[in-house]
N, C-alpha and C positions, 0 to 999 in steps of 0.2 A: 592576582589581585585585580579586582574593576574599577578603572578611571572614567570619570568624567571628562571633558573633550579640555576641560580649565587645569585638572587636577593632574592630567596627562602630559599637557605644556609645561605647567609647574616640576613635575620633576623630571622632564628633560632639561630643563634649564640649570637643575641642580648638580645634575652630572657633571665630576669631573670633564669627560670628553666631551660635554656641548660644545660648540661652536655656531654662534648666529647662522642663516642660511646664507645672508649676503659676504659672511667674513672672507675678503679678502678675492671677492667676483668681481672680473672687471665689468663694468657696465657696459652694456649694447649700443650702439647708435643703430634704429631705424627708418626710417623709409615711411612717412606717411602718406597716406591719398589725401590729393590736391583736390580744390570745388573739382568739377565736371560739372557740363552740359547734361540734366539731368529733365527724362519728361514728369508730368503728375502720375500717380499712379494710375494707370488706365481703367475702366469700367472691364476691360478685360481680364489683366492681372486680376484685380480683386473678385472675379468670378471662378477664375482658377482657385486661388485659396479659398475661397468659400466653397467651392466642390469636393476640396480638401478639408471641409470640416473649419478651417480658417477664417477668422470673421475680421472685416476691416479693421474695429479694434483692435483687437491683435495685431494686425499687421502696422496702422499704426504706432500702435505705443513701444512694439520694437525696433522703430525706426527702419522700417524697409522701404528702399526706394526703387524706383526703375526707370532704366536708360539707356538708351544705346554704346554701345562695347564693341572694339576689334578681338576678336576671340581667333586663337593660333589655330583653335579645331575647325575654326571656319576660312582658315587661310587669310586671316587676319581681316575679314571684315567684318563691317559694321552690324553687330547684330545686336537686337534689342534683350534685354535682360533685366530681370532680378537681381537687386542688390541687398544681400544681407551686411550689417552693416557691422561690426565689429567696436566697441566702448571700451573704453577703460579709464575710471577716473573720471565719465561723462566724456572723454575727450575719444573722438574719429583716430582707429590706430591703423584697421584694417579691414576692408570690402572682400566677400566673394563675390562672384558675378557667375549667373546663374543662366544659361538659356532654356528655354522649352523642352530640347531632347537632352538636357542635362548635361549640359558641356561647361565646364568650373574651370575659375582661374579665381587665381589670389593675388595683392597688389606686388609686384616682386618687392625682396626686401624689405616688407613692411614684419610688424611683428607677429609674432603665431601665439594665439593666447585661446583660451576658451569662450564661445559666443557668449554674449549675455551675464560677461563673469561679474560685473558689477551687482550684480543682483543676489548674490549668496554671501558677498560680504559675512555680514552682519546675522545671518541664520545660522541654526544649529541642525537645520537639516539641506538637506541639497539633490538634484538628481540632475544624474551627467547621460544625454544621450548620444547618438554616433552621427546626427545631423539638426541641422539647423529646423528643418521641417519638424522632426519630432520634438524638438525643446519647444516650437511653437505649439505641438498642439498639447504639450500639457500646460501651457500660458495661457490657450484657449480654454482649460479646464479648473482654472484660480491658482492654479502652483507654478509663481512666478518665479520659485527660487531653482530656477534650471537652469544647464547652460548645455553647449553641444562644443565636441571635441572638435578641432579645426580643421581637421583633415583625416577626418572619417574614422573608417578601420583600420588604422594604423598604429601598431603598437609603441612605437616609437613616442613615447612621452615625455623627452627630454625638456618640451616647452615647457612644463608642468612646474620645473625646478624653482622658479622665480612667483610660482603660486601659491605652493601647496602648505606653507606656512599660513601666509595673508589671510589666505584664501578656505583653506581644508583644512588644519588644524584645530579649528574650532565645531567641527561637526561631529553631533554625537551619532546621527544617521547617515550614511549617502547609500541615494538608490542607486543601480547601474543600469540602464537603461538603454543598451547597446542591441544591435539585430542578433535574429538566432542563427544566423548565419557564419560559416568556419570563420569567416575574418570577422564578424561580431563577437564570436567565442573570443577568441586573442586579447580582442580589445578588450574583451569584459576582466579575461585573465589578469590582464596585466595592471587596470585601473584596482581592480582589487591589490594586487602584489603592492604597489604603490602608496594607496591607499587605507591600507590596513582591515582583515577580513572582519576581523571584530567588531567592526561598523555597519560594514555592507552588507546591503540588500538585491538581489537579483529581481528584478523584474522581468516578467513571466507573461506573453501575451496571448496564450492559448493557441489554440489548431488554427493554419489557415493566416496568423497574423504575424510578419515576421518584424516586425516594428510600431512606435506608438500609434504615427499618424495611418498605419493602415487600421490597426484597431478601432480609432476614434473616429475613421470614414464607415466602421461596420457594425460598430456595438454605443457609438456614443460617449458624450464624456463622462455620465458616472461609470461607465463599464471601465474606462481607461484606468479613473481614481482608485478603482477598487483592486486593478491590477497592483497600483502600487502599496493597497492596503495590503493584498495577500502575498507582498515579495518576500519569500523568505528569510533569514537569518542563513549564511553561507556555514555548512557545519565544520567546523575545524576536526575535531575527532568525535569519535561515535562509532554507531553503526550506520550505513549508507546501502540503498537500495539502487537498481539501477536504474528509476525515474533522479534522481541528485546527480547521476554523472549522463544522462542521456543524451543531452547536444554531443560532448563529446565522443560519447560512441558511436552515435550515427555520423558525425565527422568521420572516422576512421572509416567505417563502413562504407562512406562512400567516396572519399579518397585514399583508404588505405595506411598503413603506414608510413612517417614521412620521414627522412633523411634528416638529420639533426645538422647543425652548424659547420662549418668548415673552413681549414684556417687556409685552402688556399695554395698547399704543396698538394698537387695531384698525388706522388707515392705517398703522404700519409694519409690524405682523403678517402684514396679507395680501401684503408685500412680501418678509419676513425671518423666520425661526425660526432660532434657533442649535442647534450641537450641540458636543458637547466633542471631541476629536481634530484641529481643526481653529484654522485662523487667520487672522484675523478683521484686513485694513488696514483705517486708518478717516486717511483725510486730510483738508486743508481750509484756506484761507489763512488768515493769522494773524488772530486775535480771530472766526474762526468760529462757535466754540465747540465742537471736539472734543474737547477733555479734560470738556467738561460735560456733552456727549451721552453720551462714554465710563460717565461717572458715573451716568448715566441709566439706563441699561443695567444696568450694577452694583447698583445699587438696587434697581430693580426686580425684577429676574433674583433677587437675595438674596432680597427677601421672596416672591417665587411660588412658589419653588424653594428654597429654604436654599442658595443658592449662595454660597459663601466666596469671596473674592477676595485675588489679593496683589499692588501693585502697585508697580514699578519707575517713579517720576515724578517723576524730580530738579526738572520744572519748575515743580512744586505745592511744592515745599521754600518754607519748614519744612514738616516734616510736619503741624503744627497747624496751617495754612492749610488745608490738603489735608482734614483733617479736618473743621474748619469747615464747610467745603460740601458735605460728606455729612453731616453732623449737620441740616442745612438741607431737603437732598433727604429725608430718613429723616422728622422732625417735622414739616414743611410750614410752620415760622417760622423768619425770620431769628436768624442766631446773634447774638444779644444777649443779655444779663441782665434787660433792661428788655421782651424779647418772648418768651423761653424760658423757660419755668417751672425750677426744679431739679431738680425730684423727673423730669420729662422728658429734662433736658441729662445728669444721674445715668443714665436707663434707654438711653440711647439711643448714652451710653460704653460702658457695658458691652457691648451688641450688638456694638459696634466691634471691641472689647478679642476676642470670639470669632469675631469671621465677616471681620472686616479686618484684613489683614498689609501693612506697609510695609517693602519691601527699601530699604535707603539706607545703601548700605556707605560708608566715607568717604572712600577713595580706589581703591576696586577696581570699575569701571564697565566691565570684561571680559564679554563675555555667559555664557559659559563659568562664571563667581561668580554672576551675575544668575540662573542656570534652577541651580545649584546649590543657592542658598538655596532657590529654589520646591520643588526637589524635596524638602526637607524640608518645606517648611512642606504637601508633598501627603501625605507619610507620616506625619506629624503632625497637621499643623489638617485635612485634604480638602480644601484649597481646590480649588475648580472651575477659575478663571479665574486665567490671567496679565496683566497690564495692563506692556508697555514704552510709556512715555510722555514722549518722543519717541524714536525710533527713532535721530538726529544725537546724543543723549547716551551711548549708549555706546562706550566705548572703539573708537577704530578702530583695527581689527588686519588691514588689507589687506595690508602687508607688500609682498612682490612682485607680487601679484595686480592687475588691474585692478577698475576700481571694480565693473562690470558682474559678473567673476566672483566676488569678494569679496561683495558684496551676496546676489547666487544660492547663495551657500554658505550666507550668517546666515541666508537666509529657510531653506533645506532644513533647518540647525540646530533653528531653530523648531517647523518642524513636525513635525520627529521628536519632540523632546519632547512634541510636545501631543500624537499619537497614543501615545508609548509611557506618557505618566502621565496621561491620557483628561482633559488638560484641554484646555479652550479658551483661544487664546493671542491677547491683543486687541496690536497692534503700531500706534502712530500712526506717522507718518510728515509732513512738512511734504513741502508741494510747491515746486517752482523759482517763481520770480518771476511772477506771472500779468500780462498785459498788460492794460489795460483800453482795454474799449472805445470807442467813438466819442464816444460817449455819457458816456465818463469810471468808468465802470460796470465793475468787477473782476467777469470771468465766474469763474461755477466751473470749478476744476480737473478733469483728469479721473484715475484714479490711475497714467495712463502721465505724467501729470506732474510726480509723483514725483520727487523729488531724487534722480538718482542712476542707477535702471534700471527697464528696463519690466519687470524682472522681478518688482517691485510688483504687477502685476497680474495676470503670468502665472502667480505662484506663493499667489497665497493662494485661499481656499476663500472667504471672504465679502471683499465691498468695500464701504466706504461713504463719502459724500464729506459732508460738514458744511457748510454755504453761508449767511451771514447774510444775507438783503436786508433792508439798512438801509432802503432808500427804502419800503417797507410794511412794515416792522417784525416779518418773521416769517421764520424758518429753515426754508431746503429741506432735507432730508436724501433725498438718491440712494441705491439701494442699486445702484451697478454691476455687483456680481458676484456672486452666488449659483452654487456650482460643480455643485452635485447640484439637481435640479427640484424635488423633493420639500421641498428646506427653503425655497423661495422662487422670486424671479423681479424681474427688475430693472425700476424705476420709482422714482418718485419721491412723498414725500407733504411735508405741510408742518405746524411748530410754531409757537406763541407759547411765548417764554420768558418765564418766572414771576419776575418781579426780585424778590419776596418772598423765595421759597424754592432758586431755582434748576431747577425740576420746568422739563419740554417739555411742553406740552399743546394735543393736534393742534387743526389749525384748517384752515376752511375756509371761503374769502371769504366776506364777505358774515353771516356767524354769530358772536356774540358767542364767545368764548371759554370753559370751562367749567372757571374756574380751582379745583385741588386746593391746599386747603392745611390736610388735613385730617394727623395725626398716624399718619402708617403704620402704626408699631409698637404704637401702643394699638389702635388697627383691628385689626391682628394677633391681640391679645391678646384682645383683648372676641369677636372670632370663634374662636376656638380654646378659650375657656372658655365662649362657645355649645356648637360643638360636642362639648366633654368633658362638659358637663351632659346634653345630648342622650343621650351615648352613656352614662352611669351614673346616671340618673335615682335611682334607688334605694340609698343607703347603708347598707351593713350595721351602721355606726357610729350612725345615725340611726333606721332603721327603730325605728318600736315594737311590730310584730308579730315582731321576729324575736327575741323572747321567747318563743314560741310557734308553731317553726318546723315541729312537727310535726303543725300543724292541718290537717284533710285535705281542705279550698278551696285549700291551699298547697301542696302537697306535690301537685303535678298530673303529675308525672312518671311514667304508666302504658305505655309502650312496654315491654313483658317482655324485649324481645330486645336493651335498652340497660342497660347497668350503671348506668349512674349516674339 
């Protein structure tokens, strides 16, 4: 069925499982820029952007300024810059600062939103490019309703969350408007994924031009417009030639093959990478522990990668169970009040509240309802990963089919979604009764063992089987199937599990074990306000020479042939 961008809103709203985007988000406090000591725009700047195709207009009406800046790449001095200025609401939220040889900082703490977002409001169409310079030169070309992503090629769009309602939910077009370059592929990937394909447009800058503003410095501004007349519609199915996948092949072509995601234990790294598009069986006899290696994974993958997750696991109900041991996996101590501090159990809800979705409808276990909710919560939250957990709780809808082609359908079901919303789609599965052996000893399953069909193993991309041996107190994990060579290779490694915290942590005979049970998310955090120290050493709030910005030890910016 084809919705209008109104009609689309309207019945999400009517859904059982809507939820507002705000329900229940705690609110941000950030970080605004303060006045500064700011010069006029110089006769210089504005000749640079007009050799850019740039015309002062432009430059004014997006309110760009320029001024001297302690820049960290300059070893924190004074160096003069472009200021892209950052609105929201009319109100100053956040400045880049820009020098000549392209050295950028952002205000620390300040908030991360899309340049220019006040200006799509209100339109039904929009075009999102990968920098500031390019959303200007289609401003230069009367399509003011642009904006540019805040920090480039970077897929990570979780600032988007607090948008994409307000903001994209009412567009019946958006173009994408990112480089042709591998890390513009990604970004283009993902704003689509996000975004929803059925809207979007690719824009296409011909030979020779790997972004807008080099096009609009070589062909002019209708040559630009008409690029965005001719963006295509992104094809969902069909037939496809290989001008429609070509960036990506020549990606490959000239990097190769690349290593999919990893959670992080070296023995099952060198075994397993994951990627998104694909589907991921994980079996193993009962009290294994696959739902806790699942969670392994989840954890992990979250904090290496910002991987969101949503997961369908009627067998973890209540959902606060469920929670519990990821609160456990995430801190590295047991969920008690007597070993979890508040101010910890408080930071590590909230994480939950944005990067963990729990589907748990109350009587609709249809798979068809199940990748419905997901697909909102991809066009919504991003989650990366789908978690069905167990595979025997959703609704059986075999109907006249037998079991074998019934099963082969759900699995092709699957993996269409995971390829068409580029997630990865984890499916448990129980296997049939295992015999034991002579010995009394329940062997591992293999995943043709599977309840049901071997098509368990003929149709997924990854396989993995979970094994507890009790009798040495440590879990094997099999990776039977890796489909593509390049993300893996099948073997086997081995865990101890952490009865503290729930954590796997490899081991190998003979060597004591190297138990973690340190607090992920403050690790997280004490590395991440490392590295933002690192990277703005120097505050223009703080400095006490920048009282005296025009001292000329400071002011070392003498390349003639740079504006700023």
């Amino acid at each position: 069925m084809e919705f209008t961008s109104e009609e689309r809103k309207e019945w999400v709203k009517q859904q059982a499982w809507y939820q507002p985007a705000q329900s229940k988000r705690e609110h941000k406090e950030y970080r605004k820029p303060k006045p500064r000591q700011q010069t006029a725009m110089s006769d210089k700047a504005l000749a640079w952007f007009a050799g850019r195709g740039i015309s002062r207009a432009t430059v004014e009406a997006m309110h760009i300024t320029e001024g001297l800046e302690p820049m960290p790449q300059k070893e924190g001095k004074m160096w003069n810059t472009v200021q892209f200025n950052y609105y929201k609401n009319g109100e100053l939220v956040n400045t880049k600062f820009r020098t000549g040889d392209k050295c950028f900082k952002m205000v620390t703490g300040a908030e991360l939103l899309p340049y220019n977002i006040d200006a799509i409001k209100d339109t039904t169409e929009c075009i999102i490019t990968e920098g500031e310079m390019d959303a200007l030169s289609f401003y230069e070309c009367g399509r003011h309703d642009v904006v540019s992503v805040p920090n480039g090629a970077n897929s990570n769009l979780t600032y988007l969350d607090d948008y994409i309602e307000e903001y994209f939910e009412n567009k019946d077009t958006i173009y994408i408007a990112s480089d042709t370059d591998s890390k513009g592929i990604l970004l283009r990937d993902e704003l689509v994924r996000r975004l929803g394909a059925e809207r979007c447009r690719i824009v296409q800058y011909g030979d020779g031009c790997k972004d807008a503003n080099e096009h609009l410095q070589k062909y002019g501004k209708k040559s630009l417009l008409q690029c965005l007349a001719d963006a295509p519609e992104i094809k969902i199915e069909g037939i496809f030639v290989v001008s429609d996948f070509e960036e990506s092949l020549d990606n490959i072509f000239e990097h190769g093959l690349q290593k999919g995601v990893t959670i992080g234990h070296d023995n099952f790294d060198k075994l397993c990478s994951f990627e998104t598009k694909r589907l991921l069986v994980v079996t193993g006899i009962p009290g294994s522990g696959k739902s806790e290696f699942i969670d392994e994974i989840a954890e992990r993958l979250n904090m290496r990668y910002g991987w969101r997750f949503a997961y369908f696991s009627p067998e973890n109900a209540p959902l606060a169970y469920h929670a519990s041991k990821l609160i456990e996996k995430f801190t590295g101590k047991r969920f008690s009040k007597a070993t979890l501090p508040l101010g910890e159990y408080q930071q590590v809800k909230q994480h939950l509240e944005t990067d963990f979705f729990f589907i748990s409808p109350r009587d609709d276990f249809r798979v068809d309802s199940i990748l419905e909710r997901a697909k909102f919560l991809v066009r919504r939250r991003g989650i990366k990963v789908l978690v069905i957990d167990p595979y025997n709780r959703l609704e059986n809808e075999q109907g006249n089919q037998n079991e074998t082609q019934y099963i082969s359908g759900l699995l092709d079901k699957l993996t269409k979604f995971a390829q068409q919303n580029d997630v990865l789609v984890v499916l448990m599965a129980h296997p049939t009764k295992m015999p034991k052996s002579k010995d009394g000893i329940i062997e591992p399953p293999t995943l043709y063992d599977i309840s049901g069909s071997a098509h368990f193993y003929n149709k997924c991309d990854f396989g993995i089987i979970v094994h507890r041996d009790r009798i040495n107190e440590k879990v094997e994990i099999r990776v039977s199937k890796v489909k593509f060579r390049h993300l893996g290779e099948v073997g086997k490694c081995y865990f101890k599990y952490n009865l503290n915290n729930g954590r796997y942590t490899p081991h190998v005979d003979g060597q004591e074990p190297q138990w973690d049970n340190s607090n992920h998310l403050i690790n997280d955090l004490q590395q991440r306000q490392a590295d933002a120290e690192a990277a703005a050493v120097f505050d223009f709030e703080t400095d006490d020479e920048y009282n005296d910005p025009f001292a000329n030890d400071r002011y070392d910016n003498d390349d003639t042939d740079c504006p700023f």
